[in-house]
N, C-alpha and C positions, 0 to 999 in steps of 0.2 A: 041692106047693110046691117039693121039690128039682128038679122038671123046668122049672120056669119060672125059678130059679135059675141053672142049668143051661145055661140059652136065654138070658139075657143077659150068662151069662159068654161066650160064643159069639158072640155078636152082639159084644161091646166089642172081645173079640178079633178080629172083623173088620171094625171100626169104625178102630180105632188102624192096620189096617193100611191101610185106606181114605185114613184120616190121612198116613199116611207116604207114600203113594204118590201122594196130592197137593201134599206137600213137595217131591219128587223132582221132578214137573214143573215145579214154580215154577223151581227150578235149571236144569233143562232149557230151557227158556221163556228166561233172562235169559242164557244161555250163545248160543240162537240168534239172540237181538235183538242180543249183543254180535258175532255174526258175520257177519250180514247187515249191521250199522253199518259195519264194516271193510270187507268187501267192496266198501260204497258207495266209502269213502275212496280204498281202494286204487284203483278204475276211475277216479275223479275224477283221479288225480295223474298216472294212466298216459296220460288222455288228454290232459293236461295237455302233459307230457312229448313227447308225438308229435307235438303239434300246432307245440310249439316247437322242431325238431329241430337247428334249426340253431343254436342255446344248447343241448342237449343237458345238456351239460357243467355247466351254470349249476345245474345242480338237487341234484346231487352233495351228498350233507349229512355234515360231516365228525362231527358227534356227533345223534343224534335228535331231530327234533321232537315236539312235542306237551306230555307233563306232564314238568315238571322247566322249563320256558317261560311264560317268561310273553304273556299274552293281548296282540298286538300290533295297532298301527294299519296297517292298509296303505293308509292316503290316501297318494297320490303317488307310489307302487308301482308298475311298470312289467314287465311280461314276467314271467321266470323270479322274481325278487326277491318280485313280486305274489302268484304261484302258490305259492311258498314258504308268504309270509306267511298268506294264507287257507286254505292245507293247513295247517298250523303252529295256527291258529286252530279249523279243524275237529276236531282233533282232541283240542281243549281244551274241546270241546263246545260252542262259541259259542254254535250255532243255537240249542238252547232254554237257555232260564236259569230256574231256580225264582223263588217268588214274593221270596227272597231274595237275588235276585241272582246265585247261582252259579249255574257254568256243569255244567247233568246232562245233554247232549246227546250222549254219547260211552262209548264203553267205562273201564272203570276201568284206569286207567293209559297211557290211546293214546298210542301213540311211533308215529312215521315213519323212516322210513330210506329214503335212495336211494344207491346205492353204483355205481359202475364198475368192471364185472364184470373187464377185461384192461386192463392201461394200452395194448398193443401195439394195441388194439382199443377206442377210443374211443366207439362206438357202440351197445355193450350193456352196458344197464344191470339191477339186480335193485333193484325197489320193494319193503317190507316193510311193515306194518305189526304190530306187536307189543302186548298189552294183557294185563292178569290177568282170569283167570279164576276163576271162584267154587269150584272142584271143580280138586282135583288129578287129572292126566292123565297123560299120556305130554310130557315136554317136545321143543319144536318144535328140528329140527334143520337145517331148509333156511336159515333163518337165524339171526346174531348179534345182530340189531336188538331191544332190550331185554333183552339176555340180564345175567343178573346185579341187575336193576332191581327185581325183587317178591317178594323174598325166597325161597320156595320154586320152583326153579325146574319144578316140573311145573305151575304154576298158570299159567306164559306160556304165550300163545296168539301165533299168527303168523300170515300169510297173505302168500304171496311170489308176487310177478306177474316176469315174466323182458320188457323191451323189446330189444328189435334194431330200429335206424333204419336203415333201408334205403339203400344208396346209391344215388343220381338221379344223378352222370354223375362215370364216371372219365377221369381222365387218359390219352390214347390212346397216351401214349410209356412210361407205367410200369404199368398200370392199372390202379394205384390211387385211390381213392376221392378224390373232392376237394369239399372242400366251398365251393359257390359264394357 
């Protein structure tokens, strides 16, 4: 009788750890979902950005999008303003909505940032996107982009894309970049 006792003290105790060890993934699992979401974002805006190089400039965001914003219309939307608005909107999680309406299509907290890296140097830009994470870390220091926004700051998560817009035809008297 004490050996079979015994044997399911044994067994709980590595039941409970079985337990824990499938909690830990859960965290794991919703930490990778929130970083492959971002990753989407962040290529969305950068190609965004490239495609419109000659607004460059236009995309510049003097405070963060996404939550602290609210969910915006872009009918009639045009170029950089458009791209804004629908980045702006992504990352308020638009694309899926619960059966209540809210928007759960996004990381918790998604902020955007696009900043001009030189003012002497107009043409490189650093894209950020910033969100919380469920599990304190190490906090992100390549950028500012939601820094201060989610209260402990080891739970910000970041991911920083760097653009350089190439120049296509300088100036033959000064050779400087010009933009046509």
């Amino acid at each position: 009788m004490i050996e079979v006792l015994i044997t399911i003290v044994i067994l709980t105790i590595g039941l409970l750890g079985v337990a824990g060890l499938q909690a830990r993934m859960q965290l794991a699992e919703v930490e990778s979902y929130h970083r492959s979401h971002a990753i989407v974002l962040l290529q969305d805006i950068v190609a965004r950005v490239a495609a419109n190089r000659r607004n460059a400039m236009n995309y510049v965001t003097g405070t963060p999008l996404g939550t602290g914003n609210a969910l915006q219309n872009c009918i009639g939307l045009t170029g950089s303003a458009l791209d804004l608005c629908q980045w702006n909107n992504a990352l308020l999680g638009a694309a899926e909505t619960s059966s209540g309406g809210q928007q759960v299509g996004a990381m918790i907290g998604a902020r955007g940032c696009i900043s001009n890296v030189s003012a002497t140097m107009p043409r490189e830009f650093t894209v950020a996107v910033a969100w919380q994470g469920v599990t304190p870390t190490v906090a992100p220091t390549a950028t500012t982009c939601g820094q201060g926004l989610y209260g402990n700051e080891q739970t910000r998560r970041a991911l920083v894309a760097r653009i350089k817009i190439g120049c296509l035809q300088n100036d033959p008297t000064t050779g400087l970049c010009v933009t046509p």
